[in-house]
C-alpha positions in Angstrom: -15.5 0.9 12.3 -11.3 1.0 11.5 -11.4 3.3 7.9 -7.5 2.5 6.7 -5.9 5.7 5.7 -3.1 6.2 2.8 -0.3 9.2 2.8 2.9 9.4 1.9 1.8 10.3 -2.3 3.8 13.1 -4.2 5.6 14.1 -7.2 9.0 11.7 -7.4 11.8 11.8 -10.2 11.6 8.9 -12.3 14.3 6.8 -10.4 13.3 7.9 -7.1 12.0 6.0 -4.2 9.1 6.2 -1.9 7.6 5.0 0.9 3.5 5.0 1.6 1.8 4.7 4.7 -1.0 2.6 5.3 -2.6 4.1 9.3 -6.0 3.5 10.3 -8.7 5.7 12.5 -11.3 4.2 14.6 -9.4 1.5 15.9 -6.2 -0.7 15.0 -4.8 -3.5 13.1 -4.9 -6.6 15.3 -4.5 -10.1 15.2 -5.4 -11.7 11.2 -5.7 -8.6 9.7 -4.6 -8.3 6.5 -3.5 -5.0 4.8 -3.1 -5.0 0.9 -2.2 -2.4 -1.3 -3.2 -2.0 -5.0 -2.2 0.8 -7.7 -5.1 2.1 -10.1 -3.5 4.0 -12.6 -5.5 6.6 -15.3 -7.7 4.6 -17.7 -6.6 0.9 -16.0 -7.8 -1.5 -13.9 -6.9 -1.8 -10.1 -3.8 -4.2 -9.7 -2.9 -6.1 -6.5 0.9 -5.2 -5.2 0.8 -7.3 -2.5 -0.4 -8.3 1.1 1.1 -8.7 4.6 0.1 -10.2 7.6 -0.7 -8.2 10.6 0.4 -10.6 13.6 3.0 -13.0 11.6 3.8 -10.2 9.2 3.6 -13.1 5.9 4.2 -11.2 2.8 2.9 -12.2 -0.7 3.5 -9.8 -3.8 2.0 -9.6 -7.4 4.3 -11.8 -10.2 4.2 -8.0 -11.9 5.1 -6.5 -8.2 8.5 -8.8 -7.1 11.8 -6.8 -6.7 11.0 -2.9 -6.6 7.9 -2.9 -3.9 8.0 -3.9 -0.3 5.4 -4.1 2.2 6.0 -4.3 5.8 4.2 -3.2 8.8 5.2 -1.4 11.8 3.9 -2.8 15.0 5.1 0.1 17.4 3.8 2.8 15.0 0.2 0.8 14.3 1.2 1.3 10.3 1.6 -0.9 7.3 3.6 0.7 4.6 4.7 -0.2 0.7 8.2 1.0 -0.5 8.8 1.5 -3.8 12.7 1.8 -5.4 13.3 3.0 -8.6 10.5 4.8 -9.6 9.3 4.5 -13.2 7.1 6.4 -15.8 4.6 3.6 -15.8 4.5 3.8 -12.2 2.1 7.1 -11.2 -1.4 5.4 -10.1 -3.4 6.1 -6.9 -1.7 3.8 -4.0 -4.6 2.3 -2.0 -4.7 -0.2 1.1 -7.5 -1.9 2.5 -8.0 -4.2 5.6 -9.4 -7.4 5.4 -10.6 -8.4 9.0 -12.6 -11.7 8.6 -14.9 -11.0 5.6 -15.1 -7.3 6.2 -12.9 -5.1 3.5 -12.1 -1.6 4.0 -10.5 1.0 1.8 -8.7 3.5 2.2 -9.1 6.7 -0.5 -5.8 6.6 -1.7 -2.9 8.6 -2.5 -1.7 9.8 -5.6 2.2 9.2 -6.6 3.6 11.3 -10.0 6.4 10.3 -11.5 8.2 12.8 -13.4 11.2 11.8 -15.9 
């Protein structure tokens, strides 16, 4: 079974940007896949960035997500990956990304992003 994979987390100045990978291990993405990312932050609930595509490459964000978050995938590479520009305090959460392949969902276990100011 494909078991997505986050890395790309760290310690960032507020104002900073960053980019996360989404890989996976076991197989990889193909066809309909989707690959979403969400943020949990400390004492939240998850939140939906956005999603993308694997073989058309559509991407839909969150209302709360338009403007400083970008998803795109990278065929060549086999990797999905969100882009964030101009870090903020609010923005430190665990980054996660699961596939959605038909009605299967898999996560990934997340990386952590700190935003210092």
């Amino acid at each position: 079974q494909v078991q997505p994979a986050e890395s790309g987390g760290g310690v960032v100045q507020a104002g900073d940007s960053l980019t996360l990978s989404c890989s996976v291990s076991g197989g990889t993405f193909v066809g309909d896949d989707m690959v979403a990312w969400y943020r949990q932050a400390p004492g939240k609930e998850r939140e939906v960035i956005g999603t993308i595509t694997w073989d058309a490459g559509s991407r839909h964000y969150a209302d709360s997500m338009r403007g400083r978050f970008t998803i795109y995938r990278d065929y060549h590479e086999n990797r999905a990956w969100l882009h964030m520009n101009g870090l903020k305090p609010e923005d430190p959460a665990i980054y996660s990304c699961n596939l959605q392949r038909g009605s299967v969902v898999c996560w990934g276990q997340g990386t952590q992003v700190t935003v210092s100011s």
